[in-house]
C-alpha angles and dihedrals in degrees: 000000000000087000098051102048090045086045090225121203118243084249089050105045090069100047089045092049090049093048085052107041094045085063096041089058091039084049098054087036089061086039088061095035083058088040092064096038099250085130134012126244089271094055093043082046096052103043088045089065095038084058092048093047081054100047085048100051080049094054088048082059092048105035127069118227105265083048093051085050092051091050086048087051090048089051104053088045093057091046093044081054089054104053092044093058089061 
């Protein structure tokens, strides 16, 4: 889905699954870390946004600009829906 609205290259579809699923992985290892009380909620919350601020510096490697722009796009709609939901 990601890689067809960003219209990823076929160079790019692999670089940009790597960069995600390597925090995906990094993120439910420090949940379960918090479920079984290794870290608190502020650490898990912490390191949760230093790995997205890493994902995304990777993505800025891999995207080109329009790309990056669209993402961007995709970002601000989710968290509008969000808020809406609310």
């Amino acid at each position: 889905m990601l890689s067809h609205k960003l219209d990823l290259t076929e160079e790019q579809q692999p670089a940009v699954a790597e960069a995600l699923a390597k925090a995906r992985d990094a993120v439910h290892e420090l949940r379960d870390q918090c479920r079984e009380g290794e870290i608190d909620r502020e650490t898990l919350r912490k390191n949760v946004s230093s790995f997205r601020e890493q994902v995304l510096s990777e993505l800025e490697a891999i995207l080109s600009e329009e790309q990056l722009k669209t993402l961007e796009e995709m970002k601000e709609a989710r968290i509008n829906g969000f808020v809406e939901r609310r």
